[in-house]
RODO-2510 file (C-alpha; in nm, 4 decimals, decimal comma):
residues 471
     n   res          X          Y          Z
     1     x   -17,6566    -8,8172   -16,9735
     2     x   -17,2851    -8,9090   -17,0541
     3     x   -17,3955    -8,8930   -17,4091
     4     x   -17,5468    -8,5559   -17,3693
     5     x   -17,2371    -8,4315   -17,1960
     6     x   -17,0030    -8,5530   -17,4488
     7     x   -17,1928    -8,4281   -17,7206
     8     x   -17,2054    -8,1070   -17,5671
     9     x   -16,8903    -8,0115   -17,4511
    10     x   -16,6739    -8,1397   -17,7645
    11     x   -16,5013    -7,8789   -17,9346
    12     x   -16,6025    -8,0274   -18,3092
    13     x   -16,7801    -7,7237   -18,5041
    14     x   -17,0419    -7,9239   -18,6094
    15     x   -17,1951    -7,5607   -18,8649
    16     x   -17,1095    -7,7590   -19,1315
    17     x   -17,4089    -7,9809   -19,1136
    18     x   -17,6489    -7,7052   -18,9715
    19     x   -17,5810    -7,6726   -18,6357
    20     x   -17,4237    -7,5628   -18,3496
    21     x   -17,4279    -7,5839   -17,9300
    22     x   -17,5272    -7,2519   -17,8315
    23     x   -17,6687    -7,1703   -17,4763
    24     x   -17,7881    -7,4851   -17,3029
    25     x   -18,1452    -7,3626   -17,2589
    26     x   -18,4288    -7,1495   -17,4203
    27     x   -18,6522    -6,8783   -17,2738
    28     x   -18,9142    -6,9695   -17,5522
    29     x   -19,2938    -7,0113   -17,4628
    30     x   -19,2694    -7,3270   -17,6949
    31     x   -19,0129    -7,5161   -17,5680
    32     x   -19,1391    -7,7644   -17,2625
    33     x   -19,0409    -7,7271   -16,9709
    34     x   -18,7344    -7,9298   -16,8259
    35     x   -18,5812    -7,9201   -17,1632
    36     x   -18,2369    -7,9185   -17,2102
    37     x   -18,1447    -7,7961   -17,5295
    38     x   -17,8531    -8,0864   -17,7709
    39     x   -17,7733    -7,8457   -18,0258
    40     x   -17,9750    -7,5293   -18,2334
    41     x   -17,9956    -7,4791   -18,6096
    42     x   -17,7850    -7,1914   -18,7756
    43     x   -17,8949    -6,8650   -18,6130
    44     x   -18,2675    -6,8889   -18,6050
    45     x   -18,4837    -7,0014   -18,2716
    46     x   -18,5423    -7,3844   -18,3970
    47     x   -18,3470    -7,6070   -18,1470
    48     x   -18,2728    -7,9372   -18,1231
    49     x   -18,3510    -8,1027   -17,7268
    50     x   -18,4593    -8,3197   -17,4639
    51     x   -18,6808    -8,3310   -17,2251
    52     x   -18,7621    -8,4459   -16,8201
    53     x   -18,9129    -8,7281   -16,8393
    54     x   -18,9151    -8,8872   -17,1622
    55     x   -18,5523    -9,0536   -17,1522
    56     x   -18,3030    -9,0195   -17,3891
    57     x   -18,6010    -8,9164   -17,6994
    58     x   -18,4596    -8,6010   -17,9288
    59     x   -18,6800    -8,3109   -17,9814
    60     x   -18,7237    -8,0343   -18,2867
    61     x   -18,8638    -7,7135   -18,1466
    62     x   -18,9606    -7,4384   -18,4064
    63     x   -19,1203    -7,1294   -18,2750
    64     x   -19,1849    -7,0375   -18,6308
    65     x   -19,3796    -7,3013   -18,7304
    66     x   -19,7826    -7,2920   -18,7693
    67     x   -19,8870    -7,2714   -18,4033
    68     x   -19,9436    -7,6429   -18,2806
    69     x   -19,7018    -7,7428   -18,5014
    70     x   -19,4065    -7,6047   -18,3390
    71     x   -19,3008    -7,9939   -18,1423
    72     x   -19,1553    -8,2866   -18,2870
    73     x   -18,9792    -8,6039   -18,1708
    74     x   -18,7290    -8,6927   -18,4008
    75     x   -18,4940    -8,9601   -18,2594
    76     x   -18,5879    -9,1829   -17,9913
    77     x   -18,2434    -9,1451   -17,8189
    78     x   -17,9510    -8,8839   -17,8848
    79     x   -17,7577    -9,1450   -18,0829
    80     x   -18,0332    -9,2231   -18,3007
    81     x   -18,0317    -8,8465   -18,3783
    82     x   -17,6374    -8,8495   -18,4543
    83     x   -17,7017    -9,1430   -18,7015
    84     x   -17,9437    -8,9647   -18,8650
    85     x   -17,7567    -8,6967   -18,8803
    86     x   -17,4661    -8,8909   -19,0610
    87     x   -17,6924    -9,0326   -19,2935
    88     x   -17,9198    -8,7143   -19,4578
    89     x   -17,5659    -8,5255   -19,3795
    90     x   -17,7516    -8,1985   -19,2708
    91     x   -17,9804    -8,1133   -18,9869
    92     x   -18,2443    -7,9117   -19,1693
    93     x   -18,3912    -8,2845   -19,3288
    94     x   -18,4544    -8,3867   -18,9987
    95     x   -18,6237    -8,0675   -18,8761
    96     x   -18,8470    -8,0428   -19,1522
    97     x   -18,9380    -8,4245   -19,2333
    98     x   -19,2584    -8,3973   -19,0057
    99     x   -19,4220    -8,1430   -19,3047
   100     x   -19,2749    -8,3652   -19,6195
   101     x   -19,3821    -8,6124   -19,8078
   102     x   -19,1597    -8,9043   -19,8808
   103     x   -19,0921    -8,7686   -20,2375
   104     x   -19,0438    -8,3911   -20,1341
   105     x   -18,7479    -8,5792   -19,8609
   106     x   -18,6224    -8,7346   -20,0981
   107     x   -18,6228    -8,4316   -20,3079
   108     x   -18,4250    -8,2448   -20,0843
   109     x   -18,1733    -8,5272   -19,9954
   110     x   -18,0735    -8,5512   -20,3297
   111     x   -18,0084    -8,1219   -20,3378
   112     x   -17,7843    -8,2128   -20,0498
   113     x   -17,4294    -8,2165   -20,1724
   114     x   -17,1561    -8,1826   -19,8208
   115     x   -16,8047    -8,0080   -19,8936
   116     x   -16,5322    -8,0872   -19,7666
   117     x   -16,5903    -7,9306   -19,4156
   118     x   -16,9353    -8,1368   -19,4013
   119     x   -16,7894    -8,4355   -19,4745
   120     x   -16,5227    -8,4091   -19,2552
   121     x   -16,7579    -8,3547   -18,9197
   122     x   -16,9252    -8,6729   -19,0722
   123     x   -16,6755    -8,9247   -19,0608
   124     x   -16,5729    -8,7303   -18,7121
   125     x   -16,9293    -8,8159   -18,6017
   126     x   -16,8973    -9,1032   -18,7020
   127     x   -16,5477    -9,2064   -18,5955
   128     x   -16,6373    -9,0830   -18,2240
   129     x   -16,9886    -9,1876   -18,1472
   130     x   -17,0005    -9,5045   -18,3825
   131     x   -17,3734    -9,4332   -18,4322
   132     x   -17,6658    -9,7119   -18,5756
   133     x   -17,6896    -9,6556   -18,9653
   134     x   -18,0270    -9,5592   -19,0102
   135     x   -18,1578    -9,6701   -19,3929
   136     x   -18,4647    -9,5422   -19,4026
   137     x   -18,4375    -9,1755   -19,2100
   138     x   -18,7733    -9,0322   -19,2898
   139     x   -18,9561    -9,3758   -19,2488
   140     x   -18,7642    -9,3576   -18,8670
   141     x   -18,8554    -8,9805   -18,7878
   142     x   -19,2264    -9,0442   -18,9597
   143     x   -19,3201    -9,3579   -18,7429
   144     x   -19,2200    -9,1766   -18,4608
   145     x   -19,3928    -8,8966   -18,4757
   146     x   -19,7008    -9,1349   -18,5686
   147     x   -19,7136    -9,2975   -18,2350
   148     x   -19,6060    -8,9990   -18,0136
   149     x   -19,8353    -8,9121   -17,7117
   150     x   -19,8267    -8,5003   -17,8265
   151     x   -20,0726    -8,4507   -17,4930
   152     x   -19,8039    -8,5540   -17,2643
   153     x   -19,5242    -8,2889   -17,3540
   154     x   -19,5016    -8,0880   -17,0155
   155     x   -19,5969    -7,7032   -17,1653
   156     x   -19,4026    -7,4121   -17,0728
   157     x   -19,6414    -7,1663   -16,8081
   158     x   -19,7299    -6,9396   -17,0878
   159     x   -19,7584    -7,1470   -17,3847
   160     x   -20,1398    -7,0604   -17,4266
   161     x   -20,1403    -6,7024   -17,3966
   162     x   -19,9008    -6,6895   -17,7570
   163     x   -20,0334    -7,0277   -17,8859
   164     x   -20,4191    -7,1002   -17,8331
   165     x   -20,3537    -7,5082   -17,9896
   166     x   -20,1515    -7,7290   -17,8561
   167     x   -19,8970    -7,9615   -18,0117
   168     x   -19,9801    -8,2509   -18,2495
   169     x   -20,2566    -8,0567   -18,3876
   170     x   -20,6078    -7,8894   -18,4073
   171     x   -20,9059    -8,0799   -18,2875
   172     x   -21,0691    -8,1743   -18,6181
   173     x   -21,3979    -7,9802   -18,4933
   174     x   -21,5849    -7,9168   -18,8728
   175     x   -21,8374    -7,6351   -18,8653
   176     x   -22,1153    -7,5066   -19,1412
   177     x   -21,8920    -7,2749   -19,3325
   178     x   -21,5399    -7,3335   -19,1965
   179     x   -21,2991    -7,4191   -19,4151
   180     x   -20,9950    -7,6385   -19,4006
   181     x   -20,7746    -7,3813   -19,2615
   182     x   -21,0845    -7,2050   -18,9654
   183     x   -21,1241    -7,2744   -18,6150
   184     x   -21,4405    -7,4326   -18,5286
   185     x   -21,5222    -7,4493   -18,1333
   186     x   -21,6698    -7,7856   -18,0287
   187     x   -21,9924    -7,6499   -17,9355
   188     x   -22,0628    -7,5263   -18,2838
   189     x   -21,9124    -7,8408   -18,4630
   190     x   -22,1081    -8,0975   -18,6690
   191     x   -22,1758    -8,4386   -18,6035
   192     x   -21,9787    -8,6118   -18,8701
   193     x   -22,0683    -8,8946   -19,0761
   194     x   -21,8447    -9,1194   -19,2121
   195     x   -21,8728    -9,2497   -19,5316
   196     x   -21,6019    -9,3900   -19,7670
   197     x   -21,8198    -9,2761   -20,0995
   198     x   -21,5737    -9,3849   -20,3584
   199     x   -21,6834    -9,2825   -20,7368
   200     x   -21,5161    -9,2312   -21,0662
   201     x   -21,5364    -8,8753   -21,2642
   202     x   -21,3636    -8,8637   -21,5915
   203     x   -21,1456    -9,1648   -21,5230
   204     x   -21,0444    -9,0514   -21,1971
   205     x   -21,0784    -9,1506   -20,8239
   206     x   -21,2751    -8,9373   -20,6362
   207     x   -21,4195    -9,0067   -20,2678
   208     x   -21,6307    -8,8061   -20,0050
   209     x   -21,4906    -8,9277   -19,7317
   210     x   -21,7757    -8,7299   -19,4384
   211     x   -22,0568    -8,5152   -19,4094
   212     x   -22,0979    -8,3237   -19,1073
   213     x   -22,4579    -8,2229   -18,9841
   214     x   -22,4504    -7,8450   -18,8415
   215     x   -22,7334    -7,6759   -18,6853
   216     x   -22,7560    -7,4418   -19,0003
   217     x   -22,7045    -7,6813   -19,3001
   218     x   -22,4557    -7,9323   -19,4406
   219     x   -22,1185    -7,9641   -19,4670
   220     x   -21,9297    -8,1881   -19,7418
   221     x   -21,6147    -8,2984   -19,7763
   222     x   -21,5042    -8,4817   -20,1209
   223     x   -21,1249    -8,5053   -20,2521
   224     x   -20,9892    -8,6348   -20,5328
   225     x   -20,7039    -8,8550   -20,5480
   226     x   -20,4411    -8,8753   -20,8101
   227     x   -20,1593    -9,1632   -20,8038
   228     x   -19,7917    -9,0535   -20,7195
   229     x   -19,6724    -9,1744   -21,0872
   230     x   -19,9412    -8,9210   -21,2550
   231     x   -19,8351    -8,6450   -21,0403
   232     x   -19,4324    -8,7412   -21,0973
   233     x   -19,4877    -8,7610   -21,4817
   234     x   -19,6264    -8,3634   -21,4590
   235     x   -19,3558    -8,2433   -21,2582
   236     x   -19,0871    -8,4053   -21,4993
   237     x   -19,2886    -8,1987   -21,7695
   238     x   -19,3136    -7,8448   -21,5816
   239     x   -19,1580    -7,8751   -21,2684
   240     x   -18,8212    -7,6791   -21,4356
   241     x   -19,0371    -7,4292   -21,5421
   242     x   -19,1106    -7,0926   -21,3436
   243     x   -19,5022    -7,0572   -21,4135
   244     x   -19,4281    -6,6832   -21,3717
   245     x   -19,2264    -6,6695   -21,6946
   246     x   -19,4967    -6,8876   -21,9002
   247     x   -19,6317    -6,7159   -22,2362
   248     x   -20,0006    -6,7493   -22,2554
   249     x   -19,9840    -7,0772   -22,4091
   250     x   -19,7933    -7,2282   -22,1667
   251     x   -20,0020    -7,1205   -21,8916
   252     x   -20,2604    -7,3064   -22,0557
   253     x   -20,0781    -7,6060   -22,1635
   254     x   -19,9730    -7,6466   -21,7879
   255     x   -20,3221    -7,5960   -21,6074
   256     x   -20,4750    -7,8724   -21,8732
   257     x   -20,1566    -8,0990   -21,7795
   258     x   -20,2234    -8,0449   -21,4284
   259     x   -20,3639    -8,3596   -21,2840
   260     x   -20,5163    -8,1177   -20,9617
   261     x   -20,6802    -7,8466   -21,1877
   262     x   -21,0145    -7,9545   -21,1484
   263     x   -21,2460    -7,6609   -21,1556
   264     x   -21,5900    -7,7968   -21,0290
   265     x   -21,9040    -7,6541   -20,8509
   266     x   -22,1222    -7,8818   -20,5949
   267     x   -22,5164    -7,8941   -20,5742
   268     x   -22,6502    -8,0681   -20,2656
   269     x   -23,0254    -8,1923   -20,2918
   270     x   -23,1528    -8,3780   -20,0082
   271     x   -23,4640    -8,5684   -19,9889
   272     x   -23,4716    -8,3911   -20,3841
   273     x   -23,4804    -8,0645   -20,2587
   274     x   -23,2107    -7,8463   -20,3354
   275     x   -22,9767    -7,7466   -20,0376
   276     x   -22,8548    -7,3700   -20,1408
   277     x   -22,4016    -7,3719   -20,1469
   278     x   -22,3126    -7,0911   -19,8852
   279     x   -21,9484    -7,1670   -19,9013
   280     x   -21,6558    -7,3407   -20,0752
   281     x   -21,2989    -7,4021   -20,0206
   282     x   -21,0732    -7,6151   -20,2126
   283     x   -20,7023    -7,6773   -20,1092
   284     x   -20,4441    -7,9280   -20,2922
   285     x   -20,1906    -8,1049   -20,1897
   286     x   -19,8646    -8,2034   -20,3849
   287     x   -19,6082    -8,3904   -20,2867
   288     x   -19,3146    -8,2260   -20,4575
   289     x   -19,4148    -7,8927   -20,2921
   290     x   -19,4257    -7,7413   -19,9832
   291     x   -19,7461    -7,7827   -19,8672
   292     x   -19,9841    -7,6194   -19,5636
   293     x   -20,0213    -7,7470   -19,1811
   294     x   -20,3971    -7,7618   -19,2636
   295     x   -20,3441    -7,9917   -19,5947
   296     x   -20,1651    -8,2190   -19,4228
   297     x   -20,3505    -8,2059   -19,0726
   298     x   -20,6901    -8,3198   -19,3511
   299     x   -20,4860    -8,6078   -19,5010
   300     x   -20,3609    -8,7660   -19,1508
   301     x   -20,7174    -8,7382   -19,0043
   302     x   -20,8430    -8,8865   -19,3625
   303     x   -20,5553    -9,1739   -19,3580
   304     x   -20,4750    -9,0753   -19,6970
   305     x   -20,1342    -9,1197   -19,8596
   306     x   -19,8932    -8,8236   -19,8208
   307     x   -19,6936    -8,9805   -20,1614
   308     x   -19,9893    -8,9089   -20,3834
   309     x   -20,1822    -8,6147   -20,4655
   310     x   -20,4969    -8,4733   -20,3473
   311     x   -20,7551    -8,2178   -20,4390
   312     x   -20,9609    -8,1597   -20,1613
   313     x   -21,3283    -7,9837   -20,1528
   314     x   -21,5158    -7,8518   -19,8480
   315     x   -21,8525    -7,7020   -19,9280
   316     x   -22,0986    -7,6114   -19,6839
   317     x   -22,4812    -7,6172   -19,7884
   318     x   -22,7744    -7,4142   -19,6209
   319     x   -23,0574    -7,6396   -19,4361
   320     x   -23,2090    -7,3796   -19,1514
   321     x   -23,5734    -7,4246   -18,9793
   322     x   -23,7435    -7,7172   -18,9468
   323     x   -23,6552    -7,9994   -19,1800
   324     x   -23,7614    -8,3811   -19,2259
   325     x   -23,5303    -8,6312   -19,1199
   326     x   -23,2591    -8,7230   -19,4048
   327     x   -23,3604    -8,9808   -19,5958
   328     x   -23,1523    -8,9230   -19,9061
   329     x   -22,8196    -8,6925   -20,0004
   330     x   -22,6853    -8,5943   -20,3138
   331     x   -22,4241    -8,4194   -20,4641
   332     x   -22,4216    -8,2941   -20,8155
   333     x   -22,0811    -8,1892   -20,9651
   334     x   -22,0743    -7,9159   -21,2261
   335     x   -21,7623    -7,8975   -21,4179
   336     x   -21,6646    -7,5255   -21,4995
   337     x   -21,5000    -7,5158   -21,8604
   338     x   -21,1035    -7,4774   -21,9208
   339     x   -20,9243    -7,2526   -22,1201
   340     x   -20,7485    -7,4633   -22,4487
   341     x   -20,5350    -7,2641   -22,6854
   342     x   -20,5986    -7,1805   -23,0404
   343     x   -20,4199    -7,1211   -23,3588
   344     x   -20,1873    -6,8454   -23,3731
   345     x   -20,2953    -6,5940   -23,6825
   346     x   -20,2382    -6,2525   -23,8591
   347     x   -20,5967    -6,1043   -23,8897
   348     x   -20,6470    -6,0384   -24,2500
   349     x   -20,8010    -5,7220   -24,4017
   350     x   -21,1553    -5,6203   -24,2904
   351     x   -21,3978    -5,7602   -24,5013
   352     x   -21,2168    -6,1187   -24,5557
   353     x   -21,2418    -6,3829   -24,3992
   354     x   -21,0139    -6,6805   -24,2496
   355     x   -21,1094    -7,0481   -24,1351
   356     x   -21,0289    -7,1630   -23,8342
   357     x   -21,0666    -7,5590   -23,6540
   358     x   -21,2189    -7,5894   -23,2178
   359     x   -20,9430    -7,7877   -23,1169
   360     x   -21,1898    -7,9765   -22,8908
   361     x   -21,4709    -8,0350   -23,0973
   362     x   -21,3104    -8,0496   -23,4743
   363     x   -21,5877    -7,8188   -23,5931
   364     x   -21,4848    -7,5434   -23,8802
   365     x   -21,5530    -7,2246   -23,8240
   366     x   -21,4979    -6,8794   -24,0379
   367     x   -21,3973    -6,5687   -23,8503
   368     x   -21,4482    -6,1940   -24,0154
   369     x   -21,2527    -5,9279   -23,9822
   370     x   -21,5031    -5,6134   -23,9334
   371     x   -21,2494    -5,3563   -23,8252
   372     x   -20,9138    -5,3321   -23,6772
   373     x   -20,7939    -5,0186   -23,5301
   374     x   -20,4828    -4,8448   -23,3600
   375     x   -20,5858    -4,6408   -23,0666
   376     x   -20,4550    -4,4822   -22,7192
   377     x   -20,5179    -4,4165   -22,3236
   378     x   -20,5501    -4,1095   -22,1985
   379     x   -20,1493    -4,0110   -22,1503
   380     x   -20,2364    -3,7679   -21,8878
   381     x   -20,3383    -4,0840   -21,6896
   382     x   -20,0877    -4,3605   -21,7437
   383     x   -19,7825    -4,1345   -21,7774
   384     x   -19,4613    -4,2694   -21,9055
   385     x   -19,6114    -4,5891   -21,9496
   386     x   -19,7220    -4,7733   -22,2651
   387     x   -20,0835    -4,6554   -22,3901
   388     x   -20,0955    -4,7692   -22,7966
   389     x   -20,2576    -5,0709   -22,8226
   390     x   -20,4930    -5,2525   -23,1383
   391     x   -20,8629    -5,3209   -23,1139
   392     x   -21,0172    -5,6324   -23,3354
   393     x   -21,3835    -5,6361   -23,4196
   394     x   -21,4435    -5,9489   -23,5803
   395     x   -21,7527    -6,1767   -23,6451
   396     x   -21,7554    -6,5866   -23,6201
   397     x   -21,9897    -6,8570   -23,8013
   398     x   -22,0953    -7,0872   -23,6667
   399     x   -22,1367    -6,8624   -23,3754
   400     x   -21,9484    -6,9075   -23,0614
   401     x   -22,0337    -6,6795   -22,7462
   402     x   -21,8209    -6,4484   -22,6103
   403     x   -21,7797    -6,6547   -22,3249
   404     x   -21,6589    -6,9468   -22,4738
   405     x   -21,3886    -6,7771   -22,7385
   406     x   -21,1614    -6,5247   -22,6861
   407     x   -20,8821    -6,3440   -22,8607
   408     x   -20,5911    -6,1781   -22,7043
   409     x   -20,2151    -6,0545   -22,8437
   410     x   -19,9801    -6,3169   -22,8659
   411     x   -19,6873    -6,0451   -22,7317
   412     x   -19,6815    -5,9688   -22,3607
   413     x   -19,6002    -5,5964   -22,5219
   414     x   -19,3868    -5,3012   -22,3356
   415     x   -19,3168    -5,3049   -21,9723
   416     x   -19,4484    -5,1037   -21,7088
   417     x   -19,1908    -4,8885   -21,5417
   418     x   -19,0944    -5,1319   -21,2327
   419     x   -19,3285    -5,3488   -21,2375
   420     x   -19,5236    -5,6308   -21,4955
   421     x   -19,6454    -5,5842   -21,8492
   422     x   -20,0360    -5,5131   -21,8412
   423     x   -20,2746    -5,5818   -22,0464
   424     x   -20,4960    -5,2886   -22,2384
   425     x   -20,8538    -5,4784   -22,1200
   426     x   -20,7328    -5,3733   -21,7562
   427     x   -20,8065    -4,9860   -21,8124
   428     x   -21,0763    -5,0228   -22,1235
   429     x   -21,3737    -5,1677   -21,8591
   430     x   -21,6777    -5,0358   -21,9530
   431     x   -21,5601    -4,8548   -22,3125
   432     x   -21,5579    -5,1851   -22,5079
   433     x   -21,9093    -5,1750   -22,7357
   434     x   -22,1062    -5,4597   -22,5345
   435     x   -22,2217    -5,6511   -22,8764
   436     x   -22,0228    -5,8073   -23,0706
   437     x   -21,6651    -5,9902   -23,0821
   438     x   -21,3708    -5,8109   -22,9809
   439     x   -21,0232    -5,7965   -22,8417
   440     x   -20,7962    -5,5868   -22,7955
   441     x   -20,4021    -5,6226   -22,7811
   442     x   -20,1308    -5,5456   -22,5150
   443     x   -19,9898    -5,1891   -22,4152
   444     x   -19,7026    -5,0649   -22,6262
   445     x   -19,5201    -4,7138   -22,6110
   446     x   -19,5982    -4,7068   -22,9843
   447     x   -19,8088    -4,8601   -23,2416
   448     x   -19,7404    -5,1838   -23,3635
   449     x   -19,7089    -5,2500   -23,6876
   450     x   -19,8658    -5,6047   -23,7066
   451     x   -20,0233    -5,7927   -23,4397
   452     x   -19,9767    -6,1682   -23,3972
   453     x   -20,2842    -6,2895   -23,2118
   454     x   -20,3916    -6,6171   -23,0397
   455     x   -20,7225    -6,7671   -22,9938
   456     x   -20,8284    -6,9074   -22,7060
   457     x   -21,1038    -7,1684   -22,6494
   458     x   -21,3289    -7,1706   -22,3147
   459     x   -21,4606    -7,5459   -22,3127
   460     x   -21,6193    -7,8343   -22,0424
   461     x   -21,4052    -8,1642   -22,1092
   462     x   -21,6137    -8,3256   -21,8234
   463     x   -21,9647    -8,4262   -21,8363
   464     x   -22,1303    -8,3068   -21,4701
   465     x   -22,2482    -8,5987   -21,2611
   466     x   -22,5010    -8,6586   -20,9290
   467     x   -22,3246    -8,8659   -20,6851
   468     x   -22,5047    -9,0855   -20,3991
   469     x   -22,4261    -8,9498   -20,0963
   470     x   -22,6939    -9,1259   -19,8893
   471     x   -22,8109    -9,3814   -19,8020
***
């Protein structure tokens, strides 16, 4: 209490470092009750407190947060909180270290750069409360929070007419067809089944952790695990890169880099007989990003690692009526094919011809040019904005469906007024001849003279595979 008091009713300005003392108390539904409130962060509602009955322990209340998620311990005694304080050197680390992964902390810590006036309230800090240096700050706040009773916080009167969960989390109630981020009551959840399945898909680690049995069908839950090196090395490649500013190639390039862009569909068959998918939902977790309450609520009930990267799959598969007992369960993985780029080419005159290499498969091919034509939109409809584009009629050997090759214009083309460049295929549905090859370039306010184009390959890189789910 001396320590509260002292802290409280110095005259320091301690803005510098992302807070300040503020009222004493809070009229929020979130914060408990008998809380009295240590200091609150810059001028939004997320205070810093304690609380009756739990000693000296430091609190993070954010009213803003995903609802359950608004309580945190984060020191267990005031000057634990002050050396933290002095050591990440801004307040906003230790509000937010209960959502981060050690590498998105340390991320942040190293953006962290006090001035003058920061450093200053530091050393003050320091000078006047001779706080514990704390090494390993988000290990501290982490553990913490790991072993914290979240059932005993004493709830404000009306916490559960705003907030229907309470802190520390959802119960992790699965239902047939809820996804990761849906609220499943207890009466309607499954009975899970644990499982462990570990299994290796094109060199990688993949695991189905559960079923759950529902009353209408199945519900499976696989992720796939990716090591924290693999997921740093494709950050130092793209992470500097705005994927909004990416040419089409680079798109591309980035999605086939990307150790979590698995595109993949699930078959269920039990006792052999196919199990129809009613739903899917597939969420990621990375962790250099920001990431959801609902990613990281699956990895703590999982026990996964929060340093490496997940993809995780939910998929819920239709069993009604009256079924045998399970004897068997398995899960067949179809991999959807990627987009790889092509060659970049000047079509040549119609009639002629040009040879071109799959860059996944190494076969030749020969592309014709059959026609290629300027034309226009309507005016009257898109006025003022770009309407000349170029269509290509062309003809391949050995043939390769529509499906699987493309070709689109290498130039984004002209703006739209306020807002993004569009592409002509957006307004041509259903006036593009349905046999045949085609493409057709991007809007321009007038014709262009020559059209660079870029091919684009649609290709599986992954054979599919059946996995043993049970027994």
């Amino acid at each position: 209490m001396k320590l509260y008091k002292k802290f409280r009713d110095s005259s320091l300005d301690i803005s510098p470092v992302g807070l300040w003392t503020g009222p004493d108390h809070s009229s929020s539904v979130y914060t408990p009750t008998g809380a009295r409130i240590v200091a609150w962060t810059g001028d939004d509602s997320t205070h810093i407190c304690q609380i009756e009955g739990f000693g000296d322990m430091v609190f993070v209340v954010d009213p803003n947060a995903t609802p359950g998620d608004c309580i945190h311990p984060v020191a267990q005694r005031l000057l634990d909180f002050i050396g933290l304080l002095t050591e990440c050197y801004h307040a906003s680390l230790i509000c937010n270290a209960y959502r981060w992964s050690r590498t998105l902390f340390q991320q942040r810590s190293r953006i962290v750069r006090p001035d003058y006036k920061a450093r200053s309230v530091l050393r003050a800090l320091v000078n006047t409360y001779h706080p514990p240096k704390i090494s390993d700050p988000y290990g501290y706040i982490t553990q913490l929070q790991k072993d914290f009773d979240y059932d005993a916080l004493p709830l404000h009167p009306d916490y559960f007419e705003w907030c229907p969960i309470r802190p520390g989390g959802l119960r992790w109630d699965v239902g047939f067809g809820t996804g990761f981020a849906d609220w499943c009551e207890k009466k309607h959840a499954g009975q899970e089944l644990t499982l462990r399945r570990s299994f290796q898909w094109h060199q990688e680690d993949w695991t189905i952790p559960a079923v759950y049995l529902c009353e209408d069908g199945i519900v499976v839950d696989s992720y796939l695990e990716v090591p924290a090196d693999a997921m740093a090395r494709f950050h130092d490649k793209w992470g500097d890169k705005d994927p909004n500013k990416l040419s089409i190639e680079e798109q591309m390039r980035r999605t086939l880099d990307d150790p979590l862009a698995v595109d993949a569909k699930g078959e269920l068959f039990v006792n052999g007989r196919p199990a129809p998918l009613r739903k899917s939902t597939v969420i990621r977790w990375d962790p250099a990003s920001e990431n959801t309450w609902n990613t990281r609520r699956s990895l703590e009930h999982y026990g996964l690692d929060m340093d490496k990267g997940y993809l995780l799959r939910r998929e819920s598969f239709l069993r009604r009526g009256k079924n045998p007992p399970i004897r068997t369960i398995e899960l067949h993985l179809e991999a959807a094919p990627v987009s790889v780029p092509g060659q970049r080419f000047i079509a040549p005159r119609p009639g002629e011809h040009m040879e071109f290499i799959h860059p996944v498969t190494g076969q030749v091919h020969s592309l014709t040019v059959i026609a290629q034509t300027r034309e226009a939109l309507d005016p009257n409809f898109l006025s003022n904005h770009p309407c000349c584009y170029t269509r290509l009629s062309f003809s391949v050997e050995p043939q390769l469906s529509r499906e699987l090759f493309s070709i689109v214009d290498h130039d984004p083309g002209d703006p739209f007024p306020n807002g993004p460049n569009a592409h002509a295929s957006a307004f041509l549905t259903g006036k593009i001849p349905s046999a045949g090859h085609f493409a057709v370039s991007s809007l321009r306010h007038t014709p262009a003279d020559l059209i660079t184009w870029r091919m684009i390959f649609r290709q599986k890189l992954r054979q599919d595979i059946t996995v043993q789910v049970l027994p």
